[in-house]
GULO-386548 format. One record per residue (C-alpha): residue number from 0; x negated, y, z. Coordinates in Angstrom, 3 decimals, padded with zeros to 6 digits. Each point is the difference from the previous one (the first is absolute). Layout:
BEGIN
<NUM, <X, Y, Z>>
...
//
This chain:
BEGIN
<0, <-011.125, 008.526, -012.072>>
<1, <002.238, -000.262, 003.235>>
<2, <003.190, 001.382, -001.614>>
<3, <-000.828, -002.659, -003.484>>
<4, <000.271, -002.656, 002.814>>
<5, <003.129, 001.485, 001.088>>
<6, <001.942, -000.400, -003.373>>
<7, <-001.728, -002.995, -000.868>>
<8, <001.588, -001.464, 002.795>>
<9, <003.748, 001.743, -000.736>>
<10, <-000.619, -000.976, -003.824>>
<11, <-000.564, -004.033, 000.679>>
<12, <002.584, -000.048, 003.482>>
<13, <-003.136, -001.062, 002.221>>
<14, <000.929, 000.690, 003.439>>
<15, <-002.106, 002.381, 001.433>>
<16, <-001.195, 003.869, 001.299>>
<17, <000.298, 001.016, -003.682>>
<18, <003.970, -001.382, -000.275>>
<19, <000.880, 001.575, 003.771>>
<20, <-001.535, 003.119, -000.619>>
<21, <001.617, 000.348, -003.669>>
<22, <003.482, -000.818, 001.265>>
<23, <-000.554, 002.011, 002.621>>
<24, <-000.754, 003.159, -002.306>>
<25, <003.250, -000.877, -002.026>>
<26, <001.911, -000.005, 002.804>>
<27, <-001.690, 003.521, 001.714>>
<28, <-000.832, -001.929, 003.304>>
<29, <-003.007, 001.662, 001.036>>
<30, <-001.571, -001.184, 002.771>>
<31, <-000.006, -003.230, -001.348>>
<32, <-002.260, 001.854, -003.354>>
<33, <-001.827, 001.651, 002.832>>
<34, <-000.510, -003.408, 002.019>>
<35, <-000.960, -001.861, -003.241>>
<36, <-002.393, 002.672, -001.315>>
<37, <-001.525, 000.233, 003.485>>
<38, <-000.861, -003.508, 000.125>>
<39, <-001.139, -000.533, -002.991>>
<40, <-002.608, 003.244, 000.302>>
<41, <-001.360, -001.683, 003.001>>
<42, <-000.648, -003.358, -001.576>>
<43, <-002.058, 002.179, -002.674>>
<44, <-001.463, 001.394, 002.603>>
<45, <-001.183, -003.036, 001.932>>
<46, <-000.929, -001.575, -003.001>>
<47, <-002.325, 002.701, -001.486>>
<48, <-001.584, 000.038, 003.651>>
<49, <-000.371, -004.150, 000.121>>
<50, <-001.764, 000.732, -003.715>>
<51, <-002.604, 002.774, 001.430>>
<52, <-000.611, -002.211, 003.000>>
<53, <-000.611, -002.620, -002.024>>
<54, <-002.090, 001.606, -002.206>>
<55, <-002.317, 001.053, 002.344>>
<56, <-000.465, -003.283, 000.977>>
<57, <-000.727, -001.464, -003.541>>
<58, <-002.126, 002.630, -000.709>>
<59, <-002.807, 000.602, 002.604>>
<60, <-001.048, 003.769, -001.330>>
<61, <003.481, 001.053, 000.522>>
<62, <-000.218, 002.098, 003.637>>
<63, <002.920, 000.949, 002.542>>
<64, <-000.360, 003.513, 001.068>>
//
């Protein structure tokens, strides 16, 4: 899903991770593919732990260990 955001946003010129890190793969510059693909893992990452947080708190049964 995170690399059809990526040429979704080269396909319709939207400014974004997805343009940087696909002009930076067409041009070889790697630590910028590195940088983008780094940042992008931890926003997945914070965002599936915001969504178990949360659903612990919707749902009562639901237990930390």
């Amino acid at each position: 899903m995170l690399a059809g955001a990526f040429f979704i946003e080269y396909i319709f010129g939207w400014k974004g991770i997805g343009k940087v890190t696909v002009d930076a793969l067409e041009k070889l510059d790697y630590p910028i593919v590195m940088g983008s693909v780094l940042l992008s893992a931890c926003i997945f990452i914070v965002i599936n732990i915001l969504a178990d947080v949360l659903y612990g708190i919707v749902d009562p049964r639901i237990k930390s260990s």
